[in-house]
C-alpha positions as CSV (number, residue, x, y, z in Angstrom):
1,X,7.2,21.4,-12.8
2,X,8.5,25.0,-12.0
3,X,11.0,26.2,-14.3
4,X,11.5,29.7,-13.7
5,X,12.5,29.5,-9.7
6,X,13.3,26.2,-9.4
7,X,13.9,25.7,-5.2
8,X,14.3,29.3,-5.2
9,X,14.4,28.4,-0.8
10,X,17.1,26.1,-1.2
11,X,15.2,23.4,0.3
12,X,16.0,19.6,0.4
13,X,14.0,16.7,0.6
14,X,14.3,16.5,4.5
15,X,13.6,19.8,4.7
16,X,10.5,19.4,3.0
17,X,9.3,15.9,4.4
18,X,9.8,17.5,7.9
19,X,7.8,20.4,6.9
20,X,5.1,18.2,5.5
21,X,5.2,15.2,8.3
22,X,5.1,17.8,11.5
23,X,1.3,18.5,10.4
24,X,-1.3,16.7,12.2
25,X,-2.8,13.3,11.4
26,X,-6.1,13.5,9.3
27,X,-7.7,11.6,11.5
28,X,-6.8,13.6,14.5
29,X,-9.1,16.3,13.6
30,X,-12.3,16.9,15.8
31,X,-14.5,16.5,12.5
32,X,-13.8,14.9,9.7
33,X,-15.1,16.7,6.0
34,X,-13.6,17.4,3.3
35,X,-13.2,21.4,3.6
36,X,-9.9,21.8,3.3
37,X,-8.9,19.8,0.2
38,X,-12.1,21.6,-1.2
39,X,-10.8,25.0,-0.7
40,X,-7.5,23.9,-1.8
41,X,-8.8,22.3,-4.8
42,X,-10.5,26.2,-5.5
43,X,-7.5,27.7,-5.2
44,X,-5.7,25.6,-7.4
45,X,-8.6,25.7,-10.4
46,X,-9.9,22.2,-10.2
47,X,-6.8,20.1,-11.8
48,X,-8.7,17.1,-10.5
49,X,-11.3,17.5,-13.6
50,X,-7.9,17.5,-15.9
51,X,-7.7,13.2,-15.8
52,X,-9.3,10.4,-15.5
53,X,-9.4,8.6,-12.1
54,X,-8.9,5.0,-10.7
55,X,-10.2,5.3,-7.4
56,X,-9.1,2.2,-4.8
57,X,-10.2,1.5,-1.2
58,X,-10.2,-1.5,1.0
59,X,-8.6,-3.0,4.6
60,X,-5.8,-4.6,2.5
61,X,-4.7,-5.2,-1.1
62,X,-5.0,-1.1,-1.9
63,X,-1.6,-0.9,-2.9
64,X,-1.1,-3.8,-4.9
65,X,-4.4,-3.1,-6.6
66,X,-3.2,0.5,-7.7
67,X,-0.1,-0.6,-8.5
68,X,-1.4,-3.2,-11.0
69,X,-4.0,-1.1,-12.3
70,X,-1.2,1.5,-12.9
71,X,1.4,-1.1,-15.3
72,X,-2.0,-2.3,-17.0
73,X,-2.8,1.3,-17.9
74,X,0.8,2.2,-18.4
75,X,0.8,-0.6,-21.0
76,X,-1.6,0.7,-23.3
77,X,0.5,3.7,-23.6
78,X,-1.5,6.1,-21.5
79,X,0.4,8.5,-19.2
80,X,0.0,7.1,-15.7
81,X,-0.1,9.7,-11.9
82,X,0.0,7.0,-8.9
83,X,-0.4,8.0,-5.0
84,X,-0.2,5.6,-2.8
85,X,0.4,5.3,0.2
86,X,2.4,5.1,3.3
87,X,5.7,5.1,2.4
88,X,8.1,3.0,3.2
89,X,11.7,4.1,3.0
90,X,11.3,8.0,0.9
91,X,8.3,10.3,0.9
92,X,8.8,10.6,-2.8
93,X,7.2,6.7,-3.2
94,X,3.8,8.2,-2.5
95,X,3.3,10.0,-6.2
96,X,4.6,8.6,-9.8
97,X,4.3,9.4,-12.8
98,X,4.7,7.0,-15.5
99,X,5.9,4.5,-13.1
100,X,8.7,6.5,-11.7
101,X,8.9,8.3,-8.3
102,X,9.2,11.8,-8.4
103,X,12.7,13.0,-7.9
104,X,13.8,14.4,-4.7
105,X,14.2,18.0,-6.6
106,X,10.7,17.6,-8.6
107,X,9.0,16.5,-5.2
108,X,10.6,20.0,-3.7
109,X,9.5,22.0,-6.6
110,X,6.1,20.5,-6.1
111,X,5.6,21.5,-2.5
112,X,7.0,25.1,-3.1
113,X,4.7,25.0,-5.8
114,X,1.8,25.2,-3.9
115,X,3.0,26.1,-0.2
116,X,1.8,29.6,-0.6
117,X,-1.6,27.8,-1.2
118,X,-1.5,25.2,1.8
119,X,-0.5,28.8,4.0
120,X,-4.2,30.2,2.2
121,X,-6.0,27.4,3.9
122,X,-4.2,27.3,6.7
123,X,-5.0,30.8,7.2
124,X,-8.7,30.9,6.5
125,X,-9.3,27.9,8.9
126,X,-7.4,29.3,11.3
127,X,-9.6,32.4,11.4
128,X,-12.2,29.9,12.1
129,X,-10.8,28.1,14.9
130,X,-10.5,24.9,13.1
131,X,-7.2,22.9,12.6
132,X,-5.0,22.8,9.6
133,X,-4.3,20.9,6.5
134,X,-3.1,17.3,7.9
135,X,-0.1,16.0,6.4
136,X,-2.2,13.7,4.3
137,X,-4.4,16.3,2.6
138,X,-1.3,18.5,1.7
139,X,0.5,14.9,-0.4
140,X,-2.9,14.3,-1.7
141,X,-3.0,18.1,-3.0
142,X,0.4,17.6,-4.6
143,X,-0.5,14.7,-5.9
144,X,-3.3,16.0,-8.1
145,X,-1.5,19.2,-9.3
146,X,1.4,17.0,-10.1
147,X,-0.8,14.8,-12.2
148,X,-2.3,17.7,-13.5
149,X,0.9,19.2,-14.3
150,X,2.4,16.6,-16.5
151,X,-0.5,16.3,-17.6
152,X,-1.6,12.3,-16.9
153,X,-4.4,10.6,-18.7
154,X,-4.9,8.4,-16.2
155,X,-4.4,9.0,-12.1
156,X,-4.6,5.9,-10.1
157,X,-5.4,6.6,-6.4
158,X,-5.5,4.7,-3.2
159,X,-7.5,6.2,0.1
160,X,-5.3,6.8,2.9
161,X,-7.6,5.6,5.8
162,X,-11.5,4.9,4.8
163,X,-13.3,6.3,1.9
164,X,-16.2,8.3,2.8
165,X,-14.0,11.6,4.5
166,X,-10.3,10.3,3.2
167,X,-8.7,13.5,1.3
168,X,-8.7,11.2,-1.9
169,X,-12.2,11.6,-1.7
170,X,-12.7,14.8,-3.2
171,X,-11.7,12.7,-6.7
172,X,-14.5,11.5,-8.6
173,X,-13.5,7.7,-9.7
174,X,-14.6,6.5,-13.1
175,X,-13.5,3.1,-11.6
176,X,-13.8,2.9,-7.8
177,X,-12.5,-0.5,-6.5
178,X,-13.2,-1.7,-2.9
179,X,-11.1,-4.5,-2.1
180,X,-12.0,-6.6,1.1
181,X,-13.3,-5.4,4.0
182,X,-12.1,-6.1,7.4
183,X,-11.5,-4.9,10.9
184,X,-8.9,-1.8,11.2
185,X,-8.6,1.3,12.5
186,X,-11.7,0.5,14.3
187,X,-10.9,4.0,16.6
188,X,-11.8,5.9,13.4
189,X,-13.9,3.7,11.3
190,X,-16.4,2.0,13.6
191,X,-15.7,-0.8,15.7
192,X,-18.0,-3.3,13.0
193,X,-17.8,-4.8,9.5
194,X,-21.0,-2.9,8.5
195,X,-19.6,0.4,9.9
196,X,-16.2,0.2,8.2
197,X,-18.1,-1.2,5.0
198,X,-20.0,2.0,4.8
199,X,-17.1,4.3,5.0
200,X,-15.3,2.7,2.5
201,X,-18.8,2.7,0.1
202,X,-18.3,6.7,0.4
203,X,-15.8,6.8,-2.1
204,X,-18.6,5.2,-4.8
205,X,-19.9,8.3,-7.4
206,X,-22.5,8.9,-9.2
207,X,-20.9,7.7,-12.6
208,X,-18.9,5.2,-11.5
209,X,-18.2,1.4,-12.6
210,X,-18.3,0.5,-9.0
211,X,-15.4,-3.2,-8.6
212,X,-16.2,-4.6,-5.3
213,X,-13.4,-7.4,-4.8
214,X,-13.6,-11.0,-2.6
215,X,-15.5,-10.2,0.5
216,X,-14.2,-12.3,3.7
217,X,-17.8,-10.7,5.3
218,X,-19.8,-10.8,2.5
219,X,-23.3,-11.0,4.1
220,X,-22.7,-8.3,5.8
221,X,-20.5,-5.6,3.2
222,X,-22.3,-6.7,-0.2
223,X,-25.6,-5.3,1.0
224,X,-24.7,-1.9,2.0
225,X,-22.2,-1.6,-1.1
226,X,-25.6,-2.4,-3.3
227,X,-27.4,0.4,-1.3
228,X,-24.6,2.7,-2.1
229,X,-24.4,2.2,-5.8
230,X,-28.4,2.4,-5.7
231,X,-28.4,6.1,-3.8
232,X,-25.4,6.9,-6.0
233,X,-27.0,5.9,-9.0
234,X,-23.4,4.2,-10.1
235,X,-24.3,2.7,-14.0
236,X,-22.2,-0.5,-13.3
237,X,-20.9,-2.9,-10.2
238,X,-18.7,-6.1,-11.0
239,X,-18.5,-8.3,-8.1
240,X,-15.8,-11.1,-7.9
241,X,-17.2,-14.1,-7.9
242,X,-20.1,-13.1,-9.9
243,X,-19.6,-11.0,-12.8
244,X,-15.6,-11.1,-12.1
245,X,-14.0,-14.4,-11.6
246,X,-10.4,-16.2,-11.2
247,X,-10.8,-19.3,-13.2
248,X,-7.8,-20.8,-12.3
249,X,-4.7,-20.1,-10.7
250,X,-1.5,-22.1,-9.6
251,X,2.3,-21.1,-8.0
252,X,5.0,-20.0,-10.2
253,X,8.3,-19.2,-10.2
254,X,8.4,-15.8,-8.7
255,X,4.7,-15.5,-8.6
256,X,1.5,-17.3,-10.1
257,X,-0.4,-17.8,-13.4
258,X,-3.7,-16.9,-13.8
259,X,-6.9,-17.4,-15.8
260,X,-9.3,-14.1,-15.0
261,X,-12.5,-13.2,-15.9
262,X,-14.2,-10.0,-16.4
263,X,-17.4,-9.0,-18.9
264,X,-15.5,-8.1,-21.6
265,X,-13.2,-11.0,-22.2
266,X,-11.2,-14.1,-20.8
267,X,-7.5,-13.6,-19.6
268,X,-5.6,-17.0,-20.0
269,X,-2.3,-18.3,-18.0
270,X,-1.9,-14.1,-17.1
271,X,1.4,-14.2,-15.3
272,X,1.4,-12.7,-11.6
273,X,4.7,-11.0,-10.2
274,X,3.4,-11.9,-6.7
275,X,2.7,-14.8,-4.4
276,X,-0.8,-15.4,-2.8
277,X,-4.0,-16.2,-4.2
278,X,-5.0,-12.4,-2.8
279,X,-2.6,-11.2,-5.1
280,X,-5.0,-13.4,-7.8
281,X,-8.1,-11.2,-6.6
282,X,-6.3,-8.4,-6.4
283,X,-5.3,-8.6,-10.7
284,X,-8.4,-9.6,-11.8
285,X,-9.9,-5.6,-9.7
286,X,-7.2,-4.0,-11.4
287,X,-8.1,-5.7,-15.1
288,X,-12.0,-4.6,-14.4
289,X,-10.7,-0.7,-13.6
290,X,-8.5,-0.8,-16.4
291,X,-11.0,-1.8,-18.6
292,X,-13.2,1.0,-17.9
293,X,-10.5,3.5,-18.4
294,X,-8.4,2.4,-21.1
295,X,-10.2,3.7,-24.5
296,X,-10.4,0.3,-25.7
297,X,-13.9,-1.6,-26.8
298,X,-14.7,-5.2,-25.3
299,X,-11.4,-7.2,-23.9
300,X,-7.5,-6.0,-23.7
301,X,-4.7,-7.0,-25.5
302,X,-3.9,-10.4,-23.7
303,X,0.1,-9.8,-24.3
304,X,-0.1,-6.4,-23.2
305,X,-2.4,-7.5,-19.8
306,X,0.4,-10.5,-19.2
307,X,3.4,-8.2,-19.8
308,X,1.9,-5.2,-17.9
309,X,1.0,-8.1,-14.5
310,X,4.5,-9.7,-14.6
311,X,6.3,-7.0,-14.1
312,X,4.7,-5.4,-11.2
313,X,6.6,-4.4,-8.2
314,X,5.1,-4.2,-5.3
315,X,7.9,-3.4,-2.4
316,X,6.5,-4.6,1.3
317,X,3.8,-6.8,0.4
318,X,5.2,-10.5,0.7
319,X,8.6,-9.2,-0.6
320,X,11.5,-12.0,-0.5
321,X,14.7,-9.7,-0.6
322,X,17.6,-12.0,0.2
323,X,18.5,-15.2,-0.4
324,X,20.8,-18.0,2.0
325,X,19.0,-17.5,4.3
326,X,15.4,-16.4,2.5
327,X,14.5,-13.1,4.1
328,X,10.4,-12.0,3.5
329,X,9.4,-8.4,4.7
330,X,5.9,-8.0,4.6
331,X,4.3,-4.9,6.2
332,X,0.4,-6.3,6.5
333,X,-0.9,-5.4,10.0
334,X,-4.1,-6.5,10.4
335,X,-5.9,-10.2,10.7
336,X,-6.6,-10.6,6.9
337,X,-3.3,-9.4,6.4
338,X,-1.9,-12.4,8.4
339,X,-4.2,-14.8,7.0
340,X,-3.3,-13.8,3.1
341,X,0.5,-14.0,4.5
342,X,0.1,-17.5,5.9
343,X,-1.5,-18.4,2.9
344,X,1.0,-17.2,0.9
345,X,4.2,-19.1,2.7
346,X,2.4,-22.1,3.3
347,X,1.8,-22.3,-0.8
348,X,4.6,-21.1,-2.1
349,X,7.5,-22.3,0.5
350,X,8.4,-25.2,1.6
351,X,10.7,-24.0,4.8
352,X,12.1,-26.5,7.8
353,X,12.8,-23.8,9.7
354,X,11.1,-19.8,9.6
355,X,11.9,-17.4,12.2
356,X,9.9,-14.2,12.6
357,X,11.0,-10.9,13.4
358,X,7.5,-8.9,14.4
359,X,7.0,-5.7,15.3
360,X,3.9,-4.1,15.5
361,X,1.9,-1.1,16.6
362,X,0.2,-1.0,19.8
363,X,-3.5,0.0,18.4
364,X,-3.9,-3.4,16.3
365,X,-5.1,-7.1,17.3
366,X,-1.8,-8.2,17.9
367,X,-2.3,-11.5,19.7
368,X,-4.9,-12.4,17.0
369,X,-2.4,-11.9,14.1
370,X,0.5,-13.7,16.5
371,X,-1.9,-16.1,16.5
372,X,-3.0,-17.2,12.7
373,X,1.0,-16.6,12.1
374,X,1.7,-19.1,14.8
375,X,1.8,-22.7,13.1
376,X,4.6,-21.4,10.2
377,X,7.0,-19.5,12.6
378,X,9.4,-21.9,14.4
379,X,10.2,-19.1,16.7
380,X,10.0,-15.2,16.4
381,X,12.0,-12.6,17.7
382,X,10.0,-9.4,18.6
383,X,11.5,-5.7,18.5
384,X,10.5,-2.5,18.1
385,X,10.7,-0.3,14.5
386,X,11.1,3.2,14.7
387,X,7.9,4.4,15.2
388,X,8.1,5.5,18.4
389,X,5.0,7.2,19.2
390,X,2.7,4.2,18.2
391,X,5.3,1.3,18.6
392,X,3.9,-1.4,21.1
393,X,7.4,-1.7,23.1
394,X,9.3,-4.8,23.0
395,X,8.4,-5.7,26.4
396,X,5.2,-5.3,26.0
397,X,5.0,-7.5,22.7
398,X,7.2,-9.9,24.2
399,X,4.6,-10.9,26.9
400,X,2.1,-11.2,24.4
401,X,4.2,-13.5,22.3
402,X,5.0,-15.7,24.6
403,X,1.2,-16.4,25.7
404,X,0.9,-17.3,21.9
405,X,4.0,-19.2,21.3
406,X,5.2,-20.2,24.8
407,X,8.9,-18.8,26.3
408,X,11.1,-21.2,24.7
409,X,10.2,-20.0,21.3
410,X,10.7,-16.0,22.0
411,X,13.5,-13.6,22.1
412,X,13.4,-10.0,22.3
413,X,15.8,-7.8,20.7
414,X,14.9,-4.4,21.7
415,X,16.5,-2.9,18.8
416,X,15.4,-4.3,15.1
417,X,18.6,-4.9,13.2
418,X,20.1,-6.9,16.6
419,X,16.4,-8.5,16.1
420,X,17.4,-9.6,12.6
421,X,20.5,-10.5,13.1
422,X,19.8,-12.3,15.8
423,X,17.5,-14.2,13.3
424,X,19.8,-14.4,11.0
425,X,21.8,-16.5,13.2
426,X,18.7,-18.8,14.5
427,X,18.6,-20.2,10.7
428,X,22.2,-19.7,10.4
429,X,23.4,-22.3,13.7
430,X,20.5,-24.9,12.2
431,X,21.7,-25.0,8.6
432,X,24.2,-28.1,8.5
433,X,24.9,-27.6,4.7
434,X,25.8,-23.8,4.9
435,X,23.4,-22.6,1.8
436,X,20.4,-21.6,3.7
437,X,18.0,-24.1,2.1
438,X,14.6,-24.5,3.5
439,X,15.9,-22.0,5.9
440,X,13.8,-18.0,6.1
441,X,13.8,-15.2,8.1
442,X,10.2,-12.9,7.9
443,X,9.8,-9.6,9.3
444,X,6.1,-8.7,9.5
445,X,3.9,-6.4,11.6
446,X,3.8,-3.2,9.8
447,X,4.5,-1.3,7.3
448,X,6.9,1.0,9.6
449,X,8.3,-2.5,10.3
450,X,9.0,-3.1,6.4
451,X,10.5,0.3,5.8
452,X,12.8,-0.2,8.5
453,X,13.8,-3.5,7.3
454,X,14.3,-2.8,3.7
455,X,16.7,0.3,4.8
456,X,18.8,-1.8,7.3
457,X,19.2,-4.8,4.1
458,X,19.4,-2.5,1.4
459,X,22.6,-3.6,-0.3
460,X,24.4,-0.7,-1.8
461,X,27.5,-0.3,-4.2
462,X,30.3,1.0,-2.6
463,X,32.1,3.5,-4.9
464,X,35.8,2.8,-2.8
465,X,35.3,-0.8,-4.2
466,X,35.7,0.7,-7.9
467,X,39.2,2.5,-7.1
468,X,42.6,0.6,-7.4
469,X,43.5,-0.4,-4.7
470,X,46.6,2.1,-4.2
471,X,43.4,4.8,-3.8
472,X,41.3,3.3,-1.2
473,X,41.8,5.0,1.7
């Protein structure tokens, strides 16, 4: 980081994640290409070329992926850059370094680092009538010269929207893993499996070891993934299920255990920090990418692997973060999403009562996912989160929930933490013994709806509680 003039602006955080969110949406642009991140790439001397890359696309399990691949890494004593993304409570999440989230001073430094640069490109498309860097491409920027910077080994990436014209996409992935493909953003990706399967194949390179996870469509993806490893002339691809296997798997106590598979070893009883047997699938990608990085020849350290997988945290993705009464926040949006969540609940939990607190965006299949969520919610309560622009309003949502679940098993709460309270006291008025057994609360929808919910529950110390009591005012 910048030493000499460190926030020589006097900037803060806010001031910067206003700065960088104000831009316009990637997607928003009239064409999509890479031009942009390329120039900015030139300005900055190619610090992409400085590490290796872990490269991960997918509809769902991105995150989770990357963030496994990361502790694996991480293990071995390599020096780790993850980007993920979106946030959900701090822009800072988005890029790590050695599995810590940049500070909110580094993360200022960063962007004055290179806002001279972002006013370069700016600048020069301007002159051409085109639009400016989106607020994606300028993160992704930062997050390359800040894995540059350190310097990482090792950068662990996951594409924003897509593949084929994501600003990730100007890295060059020595492993590039495509999780399962499904419908989303069908506005911008193409309104079939084979479309969205072929924007998510862009991210495959030329000398990549190509890790194509479970396929829910797999007549349909696997054949254009082949074609684009074949054009690309990719040296290796490890499909699960074929060259890449989980054994075995069964609950556990804060997770799973897992037996996985890859071609250069069996991983026995591997511990899993997270419930679902997506989570599973999602391991046994990350082991195969880690593989290929990691300077090590035929299978990993099986003590290393299990320590590096049981201590992954992964906030938003089938997170319990209360007890009496369980509360879940899980910020999956999208039908495979609410299958994998189901799934998950109906394995691992054995509730009498779960209420659901849903908010969701108005672009996504909502009375589908109400729908496969249907038979494990006793009753929801729908809201809106604070996303106001895309939100689906609560009256809106409230009319679709109740042609899924009938009007004696909806409430609206227009605002989410009346929504969860109001949950809260659903479980609350049924629980006779006053522990909250077999009793949960889960807020789903989106990941805007997880963010919100893991602000409004964050417990925090209060430093008046640590004064004598003659002090407190």
């Amino acid at each position: 980081m910048s030493f000499e003039h460190p926030n020589s602006k006097g900037q803060n955080i806010r001031d910067v994640e206003r700065a960088i969110m104000s831009r316009p949406a990637e997607h928003d642009s009239p064409k999509l290409d890479l031009d942009r991140m390329g120039m900015m790439l030139d300005l900055l001397g190619h610090p992409e070329h400085s590490f290796r890359v872990i490269h991960v696309t997918g509809t769902n399990g991105k995150g989770s992926t990357a963030r496994m691949a990361e502790a694996l890494v991480r293990a071995y004593g390599l020096r780790t850059g993850l980007y993920t993304s979106p946030h959900l409570e701090r822009i800072n999440e988005r890029i790590a370094i050695d599995g810590k989230e940049l500070s909110d001073e580094d993360f200022v430094d960063l962007y004055q680092q290179i806002e001279d640069f972002i006013a370069m490109v700016d600048n020069r498309f301007a002159q051409q009538g085109r639009a400016p860097m989106s607020f994606f491409e300028v993160l992704t920027a930062m997050a390359v010269w800040a894995f540059a910077d350190a310097p990482v080994d090792v950068a662990i990436v996951e594409v924003g929207m897509g593949g084929r014209w994501d600003a990730t996409n100007v890295l060059d992935g020595d492993a590039s893993i495509i999780g399962p493909v499904d419908m989303d953003h069908m506005q911008w990706l193409g309104d079939t499996v084979e479309q969205i399967a072929g924007e998510k194949a862009g991210i495959i390179k030329p000398k990549s070891t190509v890790i194509v996870g479970a396929q829910p469509h797999e007549d349909a993806v696997m054949p254009i993934i082949e074609q684009a490893v074949r054009e690309q002339g990719a040296p290796t691809l490890l499909r699960d299920g074929n060259e890449l296997e989980v054994v075995s798997r069964m609950p556990a106590v804060g997770g799973q255990v897992a037996t996985l598979r890859t071609p250069q070893g069996l991983y026995k009883d591997v511990p899993i920090d997270k419930f679902g047997e997506h989570q599973a699938h999602n391991a046994l990608a990350a082991l195969a990418a880690a593989e290929t990085v990691i300077p090590v020849n035929g299978a990993l350290d099986q003590d290393l692997v299990a320590e590096a997988l049981s201590q992954v945290r992964i906030p938003g993705r089938i997170e319990q973060v209360r007890t009496s009464p369980t509360i879940i926040i899980d910020g999956g949006h999208n039908l495979n999403a609410a299958q994998s969540l189901r799934a998950a609940i109906e394995e691992n939990y054995d509730f009498k009562q779960l209420v659901g607190v849903i908010s969701m965006m108005a672009d996504k299949q909502v009375e589908d996912y109400l729908g496969l969520l249907e038979p494990v919610l006793d009753s929801v309560v729908v809201t809106e989160n604070s996303w106001k622009g895309r939100v689906m309003p609560a009256e809106d949502l409230e009319r679709v929930a109740v042609r899924v679940f009938g009007p004696d098993r909806v409430v609206r709460r227009d605002r989410m933490p009346d929504a969860i309270q109001t949950a809260v006291d659903m479980v609350d008025s049924e629980d006779q013994t006053g522990v909250g057994y077999g009793r949960g609360v889960l807020i789903c929808g989106s990941f805007v709806t997880a963010g919100d919910a893991r602000t409004l529950l964050a417990e925090r110390p209060n430093p008046d509680l640590a004064k004598p009591k003659a002090e407190r005012a």
